[in-house]
C-alpha positions in Angstrom: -26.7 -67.7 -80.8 -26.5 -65.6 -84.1 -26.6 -61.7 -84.1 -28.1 -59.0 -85.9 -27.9 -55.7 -86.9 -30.1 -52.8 -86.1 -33.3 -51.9 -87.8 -35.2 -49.0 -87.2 -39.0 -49.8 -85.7 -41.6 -48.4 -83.8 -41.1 -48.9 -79.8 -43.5 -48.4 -77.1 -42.6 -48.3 -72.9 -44.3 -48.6 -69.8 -43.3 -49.5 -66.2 -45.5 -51.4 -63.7 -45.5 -48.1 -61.6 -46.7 -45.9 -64.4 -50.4 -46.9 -66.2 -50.0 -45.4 -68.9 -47.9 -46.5 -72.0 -45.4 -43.9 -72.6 -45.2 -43.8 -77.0 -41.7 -43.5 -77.9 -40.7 -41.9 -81.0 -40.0 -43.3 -84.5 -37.1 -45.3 -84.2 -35.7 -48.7 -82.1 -35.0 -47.4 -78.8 -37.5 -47.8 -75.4 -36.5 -45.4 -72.3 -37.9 -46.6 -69.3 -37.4 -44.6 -65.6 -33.5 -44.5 -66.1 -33.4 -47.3 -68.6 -32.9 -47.9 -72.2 -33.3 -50.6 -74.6 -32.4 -50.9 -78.0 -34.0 -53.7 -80.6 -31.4 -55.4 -82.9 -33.1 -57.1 -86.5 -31.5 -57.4 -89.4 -31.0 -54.6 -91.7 -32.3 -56.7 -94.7 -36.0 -57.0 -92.7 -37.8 -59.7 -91.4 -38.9 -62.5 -93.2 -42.0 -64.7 -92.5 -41.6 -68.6 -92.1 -38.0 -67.9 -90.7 -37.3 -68.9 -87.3 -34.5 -66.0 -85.9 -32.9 -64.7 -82.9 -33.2 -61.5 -82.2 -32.1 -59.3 -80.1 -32.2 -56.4 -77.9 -29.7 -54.8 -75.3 -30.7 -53.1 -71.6 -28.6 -50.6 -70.6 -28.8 -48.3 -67.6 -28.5 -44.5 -68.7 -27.2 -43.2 -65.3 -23.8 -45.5 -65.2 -20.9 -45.3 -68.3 -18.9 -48.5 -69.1 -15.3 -48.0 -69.9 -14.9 -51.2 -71.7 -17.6 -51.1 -73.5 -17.8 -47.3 -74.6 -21.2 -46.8 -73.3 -24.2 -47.1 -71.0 -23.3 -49.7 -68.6 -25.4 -53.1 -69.8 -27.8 -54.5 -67.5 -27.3 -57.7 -66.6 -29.3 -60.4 -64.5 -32.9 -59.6 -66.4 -35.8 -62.1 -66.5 -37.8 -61.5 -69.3 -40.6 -63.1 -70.4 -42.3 -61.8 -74.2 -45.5 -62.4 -75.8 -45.8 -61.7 -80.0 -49.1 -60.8 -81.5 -50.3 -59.5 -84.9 -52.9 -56.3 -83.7 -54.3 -56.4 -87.2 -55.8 -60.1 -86.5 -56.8 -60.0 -83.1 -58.1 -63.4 -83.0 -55.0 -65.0 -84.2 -53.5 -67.1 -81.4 -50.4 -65.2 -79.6 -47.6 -66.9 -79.3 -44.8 -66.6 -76.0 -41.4 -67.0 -77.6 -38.4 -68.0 -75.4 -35.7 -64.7 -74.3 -32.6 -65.4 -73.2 -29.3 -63.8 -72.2 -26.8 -63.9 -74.5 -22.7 -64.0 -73.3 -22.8 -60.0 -72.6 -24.1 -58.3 -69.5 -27.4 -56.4 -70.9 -27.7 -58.4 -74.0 -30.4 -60.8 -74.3 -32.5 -62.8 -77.5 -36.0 -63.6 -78.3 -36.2 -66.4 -80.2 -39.2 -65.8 -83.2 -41.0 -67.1 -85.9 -43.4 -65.2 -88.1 -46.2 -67.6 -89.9 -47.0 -65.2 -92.5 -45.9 -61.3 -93.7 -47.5 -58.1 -91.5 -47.0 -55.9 -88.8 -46.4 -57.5 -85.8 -46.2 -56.8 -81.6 -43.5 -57.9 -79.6 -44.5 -57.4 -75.6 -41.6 -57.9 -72.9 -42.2 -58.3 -69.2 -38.7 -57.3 -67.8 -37.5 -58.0 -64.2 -34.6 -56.1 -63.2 -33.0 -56.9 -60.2 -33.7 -54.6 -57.4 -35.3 -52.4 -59.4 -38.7 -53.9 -60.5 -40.5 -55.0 -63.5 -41.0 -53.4 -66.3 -43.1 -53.3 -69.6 -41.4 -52.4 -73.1 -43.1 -53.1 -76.3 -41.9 -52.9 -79.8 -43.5 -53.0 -83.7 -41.8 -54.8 -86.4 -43.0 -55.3 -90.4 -42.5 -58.7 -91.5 -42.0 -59.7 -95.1 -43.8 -62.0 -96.9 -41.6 -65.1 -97.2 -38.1 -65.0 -98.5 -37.5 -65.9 -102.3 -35.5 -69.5 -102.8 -33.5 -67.9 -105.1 -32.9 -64.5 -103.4 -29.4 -63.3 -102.5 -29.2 -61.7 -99.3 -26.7 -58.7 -99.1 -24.5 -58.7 -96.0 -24.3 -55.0 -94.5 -20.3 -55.3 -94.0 -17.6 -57.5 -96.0 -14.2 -59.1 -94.7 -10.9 -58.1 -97.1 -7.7 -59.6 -96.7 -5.0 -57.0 -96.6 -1.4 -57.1 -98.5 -1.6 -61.0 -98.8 1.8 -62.2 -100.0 2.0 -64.4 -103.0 4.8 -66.2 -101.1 2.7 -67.0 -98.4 3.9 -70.8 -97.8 2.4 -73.8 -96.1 4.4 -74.6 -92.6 5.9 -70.9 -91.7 4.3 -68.5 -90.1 2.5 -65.6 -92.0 0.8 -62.8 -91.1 -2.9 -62.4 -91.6 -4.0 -59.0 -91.7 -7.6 -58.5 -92.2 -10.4 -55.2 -92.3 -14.1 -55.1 -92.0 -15.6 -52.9 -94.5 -19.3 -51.6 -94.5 -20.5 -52.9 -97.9 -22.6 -49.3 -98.9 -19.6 -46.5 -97.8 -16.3 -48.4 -98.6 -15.8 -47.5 -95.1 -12.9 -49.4 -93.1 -15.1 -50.0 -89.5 -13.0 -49.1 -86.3 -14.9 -49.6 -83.5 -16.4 -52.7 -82.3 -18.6 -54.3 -79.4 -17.1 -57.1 -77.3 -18.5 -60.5 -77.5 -18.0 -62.9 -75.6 -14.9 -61.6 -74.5 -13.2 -60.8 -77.8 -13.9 -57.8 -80.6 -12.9 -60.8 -83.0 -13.3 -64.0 -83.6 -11.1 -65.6 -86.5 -12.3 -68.9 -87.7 -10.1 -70.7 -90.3 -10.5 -73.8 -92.4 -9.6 -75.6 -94.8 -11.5 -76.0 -98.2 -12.3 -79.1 -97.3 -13.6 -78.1 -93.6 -11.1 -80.9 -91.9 -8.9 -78.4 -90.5 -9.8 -75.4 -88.0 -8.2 -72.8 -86.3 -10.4 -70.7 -83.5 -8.1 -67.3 -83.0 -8.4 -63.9 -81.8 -5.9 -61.2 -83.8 -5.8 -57.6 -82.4 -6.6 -54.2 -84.1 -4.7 -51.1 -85.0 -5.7 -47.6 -85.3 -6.8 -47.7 -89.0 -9.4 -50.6 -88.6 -6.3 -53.4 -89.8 -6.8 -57.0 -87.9 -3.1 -58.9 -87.2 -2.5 -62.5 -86.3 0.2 -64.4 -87.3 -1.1 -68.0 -88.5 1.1 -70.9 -89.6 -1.1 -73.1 -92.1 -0.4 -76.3 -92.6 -0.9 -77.7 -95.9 -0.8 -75.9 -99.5 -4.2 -74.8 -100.5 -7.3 -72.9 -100.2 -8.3 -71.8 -96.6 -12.1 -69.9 -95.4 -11.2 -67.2 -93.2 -14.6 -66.1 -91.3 -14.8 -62.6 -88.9 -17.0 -63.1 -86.1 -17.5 -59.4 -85.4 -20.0 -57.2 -83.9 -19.5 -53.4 -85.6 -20.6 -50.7 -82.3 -24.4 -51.0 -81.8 -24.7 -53.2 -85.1 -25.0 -56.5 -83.9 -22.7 -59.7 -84.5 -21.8 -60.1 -88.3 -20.4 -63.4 -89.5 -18.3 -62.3 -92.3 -16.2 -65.0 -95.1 -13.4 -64.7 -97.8 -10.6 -66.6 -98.4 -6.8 -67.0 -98.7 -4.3 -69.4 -100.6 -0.8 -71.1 -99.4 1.8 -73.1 -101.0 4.0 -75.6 -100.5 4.0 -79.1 -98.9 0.5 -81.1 -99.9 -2.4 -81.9 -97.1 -1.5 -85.2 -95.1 -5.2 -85.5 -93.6 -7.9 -86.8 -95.8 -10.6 -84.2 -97.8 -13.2 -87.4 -97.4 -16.3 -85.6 -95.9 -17.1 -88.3 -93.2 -19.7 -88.8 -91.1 -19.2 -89.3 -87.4 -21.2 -88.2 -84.0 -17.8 -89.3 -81.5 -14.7 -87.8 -81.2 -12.2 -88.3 -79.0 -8.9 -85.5 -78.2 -6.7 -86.7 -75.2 -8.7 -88.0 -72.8 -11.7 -85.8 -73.9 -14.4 -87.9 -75.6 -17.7 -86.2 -77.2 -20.8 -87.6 -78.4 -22.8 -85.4 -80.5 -26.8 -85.6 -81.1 -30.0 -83.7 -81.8 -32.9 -83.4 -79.2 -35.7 -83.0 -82.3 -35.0 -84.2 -86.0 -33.2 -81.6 -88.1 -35.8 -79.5 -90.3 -34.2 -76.9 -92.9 -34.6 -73.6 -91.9 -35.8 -74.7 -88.2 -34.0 -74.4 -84.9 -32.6 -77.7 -83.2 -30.8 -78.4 -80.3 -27.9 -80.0 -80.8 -26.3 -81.7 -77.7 -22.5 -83.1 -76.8 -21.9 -85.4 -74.0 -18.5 -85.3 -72.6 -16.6 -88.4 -70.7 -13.4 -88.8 -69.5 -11.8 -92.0 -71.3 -10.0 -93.3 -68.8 -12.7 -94.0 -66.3 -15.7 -93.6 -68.8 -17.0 -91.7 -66.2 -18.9 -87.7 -67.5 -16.6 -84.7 -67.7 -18.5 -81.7 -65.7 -15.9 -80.2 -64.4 -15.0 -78.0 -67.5 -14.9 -74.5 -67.1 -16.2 -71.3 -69.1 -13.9 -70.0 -72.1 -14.5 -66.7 -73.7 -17.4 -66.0 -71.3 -19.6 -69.7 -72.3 -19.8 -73.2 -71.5 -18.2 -74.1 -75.0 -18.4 -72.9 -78.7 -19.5 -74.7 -81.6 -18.9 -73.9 -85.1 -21.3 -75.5 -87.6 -19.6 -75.2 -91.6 -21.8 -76.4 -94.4 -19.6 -77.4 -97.2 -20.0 -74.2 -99.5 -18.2 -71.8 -97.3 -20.2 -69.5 -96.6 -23.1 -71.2 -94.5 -21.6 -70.8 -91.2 -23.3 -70.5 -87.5 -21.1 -69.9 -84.4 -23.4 -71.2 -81.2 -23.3 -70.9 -77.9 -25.3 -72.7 -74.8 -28.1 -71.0 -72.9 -27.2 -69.3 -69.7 -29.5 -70.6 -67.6 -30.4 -72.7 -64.1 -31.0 -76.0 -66.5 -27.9 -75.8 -68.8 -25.6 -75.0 -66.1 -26.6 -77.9 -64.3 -26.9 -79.7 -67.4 -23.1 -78.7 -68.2 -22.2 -79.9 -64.4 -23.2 -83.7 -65.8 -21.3 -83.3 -68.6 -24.1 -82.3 -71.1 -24.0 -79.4 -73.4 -26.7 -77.6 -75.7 -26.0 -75.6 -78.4 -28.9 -74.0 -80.3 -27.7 -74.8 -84.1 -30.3 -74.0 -87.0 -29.5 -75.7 -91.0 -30.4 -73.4 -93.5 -30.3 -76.0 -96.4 -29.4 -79.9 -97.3 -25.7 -80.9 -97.3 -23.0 -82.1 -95.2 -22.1 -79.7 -92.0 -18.8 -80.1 -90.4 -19.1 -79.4 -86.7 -16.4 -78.2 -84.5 -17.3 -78.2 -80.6 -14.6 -76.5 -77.7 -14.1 -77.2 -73.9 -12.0 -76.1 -71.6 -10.9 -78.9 -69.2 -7.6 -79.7 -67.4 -6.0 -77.0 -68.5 -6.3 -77.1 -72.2 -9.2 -76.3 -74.9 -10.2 -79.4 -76.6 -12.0 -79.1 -80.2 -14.0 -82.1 -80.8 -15.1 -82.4 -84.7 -18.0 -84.2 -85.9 -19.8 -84.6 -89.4 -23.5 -84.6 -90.0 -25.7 -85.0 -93.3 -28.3 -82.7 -93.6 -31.4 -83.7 -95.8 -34.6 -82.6 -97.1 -36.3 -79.7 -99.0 -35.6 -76.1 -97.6 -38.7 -74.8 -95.7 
């Protein structure tokens, strides 16, 4: 699902063994008996007629996590959450869906706002052998967002010392920095997601080539990866990244080769099968696509030599599969996962994935989906035509 970054807000606590609601100070964190947890919305605000994932992170304040530089994340939670608007008491509430996200104490509420205001967001947490507990926070909600508004992205990607002689065929190295848009400042440290501080996702202009990599960092913030591209021309380069205690950032420029021309066609084609080895994938949505709204989109997997469903693949990078979902400007990008629960994982045991995709305007999408089975990650492409007015 699709990360944020923090937002200040008002929170409130209580546990089941205390009555009384224990008023937190101005700011995004709950404490609860030796617990903590921290709302993540985007800095930009909240915006009304938007359906968004948001989340928040657990953590237990009594145990450190080397790895993760930090209170140990709690993992395991059930939470249930209920929204409400205080200042309209008789408007319906409404009981959006939480679920955990890839890393132990991370979790997301999935929301929708049907008009601007201040709004309450209730959770009922059970903790494993430790009890439920109530946490409660306040968030302001804008009015709906302008069509023609530009949002401002907290952090930019820059490609560093890119050579002119970069050519098509031979390996070059791709060295890359995150910088926070407002400080010019190069960012350094970095929470794990699913397994990786970055995800590198390449294409071509044309979206009909893709590359799913993970370089490494050095001590002054630089990101290395040798990549060998294979045709002259213009390539997206997107930064899956989640800057500490910031929440994942999806960040986009782009690089230029020479050399030998494309053999593949730029044709943007649309197609719901794919087929890599013996991996074949059939791609459709549970609900009709709405602009702006969440859908479900689902991949069946079958082994073509007996016809028979693949459910034997196993998790990569902490999930059931990726998908990456690239609208044909460049920029529009979402990198899903499925839901880790009792139903997809028996679901995914059939040979039956969901990914939670959401189309922010009409086009075509290109749609890369990746499995681990037999001993190899397949990525299974598919092309879907998105229409209608945005919502």
């Amino acid at each position: 699902m699709i990360q944020f970054a923090l937002l200040s807000a008002l929170a409130l606590s209580s546990a089941t063994n205390n009555a009384s609601l224990q008023k937190e100070q101005l700011g995004h964190i709950a404490n609860f008996g030796k617990y903590q947890a921290v709302l993540r919305v985007p800095e930009e605000g909240l915006y009304a007629g938007e359906e968004i994932d948001v989340e928040f992170r657990v953590v237990d304040t009594t145990q450190k996590d080397a790895v993760e530089n930090g209170f140990k994340g709690v993992g395991g939670i059930t939470a249930t959450a209920k929204l409400t608007m205080p200042s309209m008491p008789g408007m319906p509430s409404a009981s959006p869906k939480v679920h955990r996200e890839g890393v132990p104490g991370d979790y997301g509420i999935e929301l929708f706002f049907p008009h601007g205001g201040d709004y309450r967001i209730d959770l009922d947490l059970k903790i494993p052998n430790a009890g439920t507990y109530k946490i409660s926070f306040l968030v302001d909600v804008k009015d709906e967002r302008p069509s023609n508004s530009v949002k401002a992205k907290p952090y930019k990607l820059e490609v560093v010392d890119w050579p002119t002689t970069a050519e098509a065929g031979k390996p070059v190295e791709l060295k890359l920095k995150v910088v926070e848009s407002k400080s010019g400042d190069v960012v350094k440290t970095f929470d794990i997601a699913h397994e990786k501080y970055f995800h590198l996702l390449l294409t071509s202009k044309d979206l009909n080539w893709f590359l799913h990599e993970h370089p490494e960092m050095d001590e002054n913030g630089v990101w290395t990866i040798p990549v060998t591209f294979p045709a002259a021309g213009s390539y997206w380069v997107h930064g899956d990244v989640a800057p500490k205690d910031k929440g994942s950032q999806l960040l986009t420029t782009k690089v230029s080769v020479t050399g030998k021309p494309q053999e593949w066609s730029s044709k943007h084609e649309l197609s719901n099968i794919s087929v890599v080895g013996k991996m074949k994938g059939l791609l459709s949505t549970l609900e009709p696509i709405e602009i702006g709204k969440k859908t479900t989109l689902q991949v069946k997997l079958f082994n073509t030599d007996n016809g028979m469903p693949i459910g034997d693949t196993v998790p990569w990078l902490g999930a059931a599969g990726h998908m990456m979902i690239f609208h044909t400007d460049g920029v529009t990008v979402v990198h899903s996962h499925p839901a880790e629960d009792e139903e997809n994982n028996a679901l995914v045991k059939k040979g039956i994935v969901r990914f939670t995709g959401r189309f922010p305007k009409e086009g075509f999408y290109k749609v890369y989906a990746q499995f681990d089975w037999d001993g190899e990650i397949r990525t299974l492409s598919f092309g879907i035509q998105v229409k209608g007015a945005s919502k």
